[in-house]
N, C-alpha and C positions, 0 to 999 in steps of 0.2 A: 504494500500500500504506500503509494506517493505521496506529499500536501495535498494535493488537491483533490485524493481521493479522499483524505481523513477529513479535509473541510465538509467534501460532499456527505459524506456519512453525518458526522456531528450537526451540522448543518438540519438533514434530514430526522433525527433524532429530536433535537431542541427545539424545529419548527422558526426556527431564525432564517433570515439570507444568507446566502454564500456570503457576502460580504462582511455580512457583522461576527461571523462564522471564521471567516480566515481569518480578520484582525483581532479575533480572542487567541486563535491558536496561535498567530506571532505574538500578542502579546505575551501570552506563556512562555513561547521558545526564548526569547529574547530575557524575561526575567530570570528562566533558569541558567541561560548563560550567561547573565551579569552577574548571577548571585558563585555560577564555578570559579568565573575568572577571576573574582575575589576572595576565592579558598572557600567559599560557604559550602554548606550542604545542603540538598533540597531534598527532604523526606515526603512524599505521598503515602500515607498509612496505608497499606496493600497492595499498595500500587509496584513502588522501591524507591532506590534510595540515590540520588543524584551527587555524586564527588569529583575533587581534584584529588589527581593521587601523581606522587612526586616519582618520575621513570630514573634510574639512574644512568649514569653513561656507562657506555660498554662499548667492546670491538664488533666489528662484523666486517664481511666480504664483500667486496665489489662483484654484483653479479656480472656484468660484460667483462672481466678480468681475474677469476675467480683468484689468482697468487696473491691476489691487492690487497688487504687490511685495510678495513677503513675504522675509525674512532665512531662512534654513534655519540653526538652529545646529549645530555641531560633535559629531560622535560619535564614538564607539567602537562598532562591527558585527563580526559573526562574519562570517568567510569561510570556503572552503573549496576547494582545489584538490585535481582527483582526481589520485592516483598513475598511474605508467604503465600498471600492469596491469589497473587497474579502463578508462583509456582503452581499451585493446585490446580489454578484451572486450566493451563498452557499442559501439564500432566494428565488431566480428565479425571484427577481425584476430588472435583468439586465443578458444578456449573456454571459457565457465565449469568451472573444475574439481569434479569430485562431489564432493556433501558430507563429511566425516567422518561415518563412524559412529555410531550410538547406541554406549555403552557402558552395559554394565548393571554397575551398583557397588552391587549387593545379593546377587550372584552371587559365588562363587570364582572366581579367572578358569581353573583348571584345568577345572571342569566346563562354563563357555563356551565353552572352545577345544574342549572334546572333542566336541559337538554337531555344529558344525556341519563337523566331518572324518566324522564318519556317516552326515550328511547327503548329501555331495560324491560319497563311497564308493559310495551306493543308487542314486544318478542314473541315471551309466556305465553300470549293470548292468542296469538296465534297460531302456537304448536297445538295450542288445548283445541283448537276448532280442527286443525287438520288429525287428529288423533279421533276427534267423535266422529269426523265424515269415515275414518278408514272403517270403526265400528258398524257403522250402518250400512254398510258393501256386506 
């Protein structure tokens, strides 16, 4: 999955636009990488666990000239360990939980709760008629 597949998913999910959709997902990307390049750590509880973690220097080989030694200097790299829950479920020792909800925040939330209890109401009633027409066959 690419950005703009993850926009499109979330996106879908939250009942946002793509647009207010992607500029959450930079706004995220962009604080967890200000918050590494600062040595912080960024924890998502089940999610994992966002770090700088200090490479030391070491030797290595020039692949185009394999006799070469080359010196590797010293970094700083993002890591990342998953949390428990995200291991579970990536192993299939636990299910993905359903998404939340879209909410629609241009609605009153009285006239969106009232919807869909009408909705639930019509259902019932309509299994119950087609279940006494099959009796009467």
């Amino acid at each position: 999955m690419n950005r703009a597949e993850l926009i499109n998913a979330v996106a879908e999910i939250t009942g946002q636009t793509k647009q207010q959709t992607g500029n959450a997902v930079n706004a995220i990307l962009h604080t967890i990488t200000g918050a590494l390049s600062k040595g912080d750590r960024v924890m998502l509880v089940g999610f994992g666990t966002f770090e700088r973690r200090n490479r030391k220097a070491r030797s290595g080989v020039n692949p185009q000239n394999p006799r070469q030694k080359l010196t590797i200097a010293a970094a700083k790299v993002p890591a990342f360990r998953a949390g428990q829950e995200l291991k579970d479920i990536v192993d299939g020792r636990s299910k993905l939980p359903a998404p939340p909800k879209a909410e629609s925040h241009s609605k009153p939330a009285k006239k969106a709760a009232a919807k869909p209890a009408k909705k639930a109401a019509a259902k019932p009633a309509k299994k119950a008629v087609k279940k006494t027409a099959k009796k009467r066959k």
